[in-house]
C-alpha positions as CSV (number, residue, x, y, z in Angstrom):
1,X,-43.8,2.7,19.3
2,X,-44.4,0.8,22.2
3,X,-43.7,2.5,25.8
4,X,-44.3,1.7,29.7
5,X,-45.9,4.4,31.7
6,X,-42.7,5.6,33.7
7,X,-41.0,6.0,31.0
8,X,-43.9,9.0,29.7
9,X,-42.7,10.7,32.4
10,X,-39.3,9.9,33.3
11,X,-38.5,10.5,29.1
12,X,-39.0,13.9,29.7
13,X,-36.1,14.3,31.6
14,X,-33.6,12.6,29.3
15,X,-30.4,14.7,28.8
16,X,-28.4,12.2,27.4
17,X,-27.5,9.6,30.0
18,X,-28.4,6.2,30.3
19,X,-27.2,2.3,31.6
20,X,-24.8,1.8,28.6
21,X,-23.6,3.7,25.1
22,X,-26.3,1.5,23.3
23,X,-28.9,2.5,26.0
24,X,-28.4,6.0,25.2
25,X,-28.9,5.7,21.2
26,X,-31.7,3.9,21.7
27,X,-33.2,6.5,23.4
28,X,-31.8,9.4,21.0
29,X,-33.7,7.3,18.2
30,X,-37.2,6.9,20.6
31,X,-37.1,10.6,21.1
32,X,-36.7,11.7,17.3
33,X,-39.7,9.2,16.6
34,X,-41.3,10.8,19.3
35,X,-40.9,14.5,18.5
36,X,-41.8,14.0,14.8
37,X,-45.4,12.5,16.6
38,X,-44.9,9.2,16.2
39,X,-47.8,7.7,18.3
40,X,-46.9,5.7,21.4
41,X,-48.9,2.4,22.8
42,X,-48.6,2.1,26.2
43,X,-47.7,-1.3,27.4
44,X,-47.4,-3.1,30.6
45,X,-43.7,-4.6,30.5
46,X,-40.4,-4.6,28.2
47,X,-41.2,-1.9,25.5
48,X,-38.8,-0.1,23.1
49,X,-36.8,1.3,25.8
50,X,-36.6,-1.7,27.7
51,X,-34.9,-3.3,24.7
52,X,-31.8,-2.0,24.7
53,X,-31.1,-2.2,29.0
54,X,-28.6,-3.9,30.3
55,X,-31.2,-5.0,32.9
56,X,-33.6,-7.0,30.1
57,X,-34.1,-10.5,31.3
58,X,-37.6,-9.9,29.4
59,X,-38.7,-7.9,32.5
60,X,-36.4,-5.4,34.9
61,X,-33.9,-7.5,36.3
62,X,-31.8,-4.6,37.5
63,X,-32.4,-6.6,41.3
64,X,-35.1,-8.6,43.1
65,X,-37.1,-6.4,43.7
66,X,-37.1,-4.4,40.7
67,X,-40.1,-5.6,38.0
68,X,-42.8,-5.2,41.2
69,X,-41.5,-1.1,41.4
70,X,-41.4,-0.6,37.9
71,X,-45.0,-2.3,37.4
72,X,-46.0,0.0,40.4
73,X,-44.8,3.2,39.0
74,X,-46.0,2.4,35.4
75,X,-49.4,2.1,36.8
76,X,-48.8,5.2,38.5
77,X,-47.9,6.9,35.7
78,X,-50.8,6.0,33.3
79,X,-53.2,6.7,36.4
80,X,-51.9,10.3,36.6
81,X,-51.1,10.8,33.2
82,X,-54.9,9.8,32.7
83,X,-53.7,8.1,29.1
84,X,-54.7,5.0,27.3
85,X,-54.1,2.7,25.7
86,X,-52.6,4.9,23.0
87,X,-51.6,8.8,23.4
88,X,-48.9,11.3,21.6
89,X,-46.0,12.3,23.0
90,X,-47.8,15.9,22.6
91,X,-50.3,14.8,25.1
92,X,-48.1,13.2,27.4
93,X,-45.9,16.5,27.6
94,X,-49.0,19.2,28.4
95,X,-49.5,16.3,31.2
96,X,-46.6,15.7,33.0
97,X,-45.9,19.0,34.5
98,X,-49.3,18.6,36.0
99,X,-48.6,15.3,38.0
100,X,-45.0,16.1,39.0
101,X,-45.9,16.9,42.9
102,X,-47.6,13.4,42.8
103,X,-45.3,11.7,41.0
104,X,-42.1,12.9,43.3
105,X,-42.6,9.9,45.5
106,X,-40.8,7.6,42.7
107,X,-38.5,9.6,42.2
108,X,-36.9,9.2,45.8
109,X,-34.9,6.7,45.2
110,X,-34.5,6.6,41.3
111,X,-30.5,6.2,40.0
112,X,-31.6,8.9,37.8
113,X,-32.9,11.7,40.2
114,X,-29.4,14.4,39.6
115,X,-30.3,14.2,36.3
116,X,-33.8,15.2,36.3
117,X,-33.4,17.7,39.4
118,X,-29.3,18.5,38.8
């Protein structure tokens, strides 16, 4: 499975919601994959969330502005998550609590924030 670095973080949080009804079984399906330890590649662009966005124009289209933040907070991620190139979803879990303080600082102005801290 193929996954940016935000989204080893920001996966944690998933309760459900997403962009669109297909959105939202993709991600059901990732997370199954994931918690039977399916092991994750982390990639720089569109990966197997990515796929099923509304926003895909083979990079975030969601605005102008949008691919530069998400490359920015993927490298973020991987930087705090101190991953590579391939890691578990195990891994990535006894990590993430760990980095959250850091990590606030994307969440500011994420569409997603109630979710995570509702």
């Amino acid at each position: 499975m193929k996954l940016r670095g935000h989204h080893l973080i920001c996966l944690q949080f998933f309760r459900g919601e997403g962009y669109s009804g297909e959105f939202v079984e993709n991600v059901k399906k990732i997370m199954e994959r994931l918690e039977s330890g399916e092991t994750v590649e982390v990639v720089a662009g569109v990966d197997d969330i990515c796929v099923a966005c509304p926003y895909n124009r083979g990079y975030c289209g969601k605005d102008e502005t949008s691919e530069e933040r998400v490359r920015e907070m993927d490298k973020a991620a991987v930087r705090l998550l101190g991953v590579s190139e391939k890691t578990t979803w195990r891994e990535v879990a006894e990590r993430v609590e760990k980095v959250l303080n850091e990590w606030r600082v994307f969440c500011e102005d994420c569409d997603w924030k109630e979710v995570c801290y509702g």
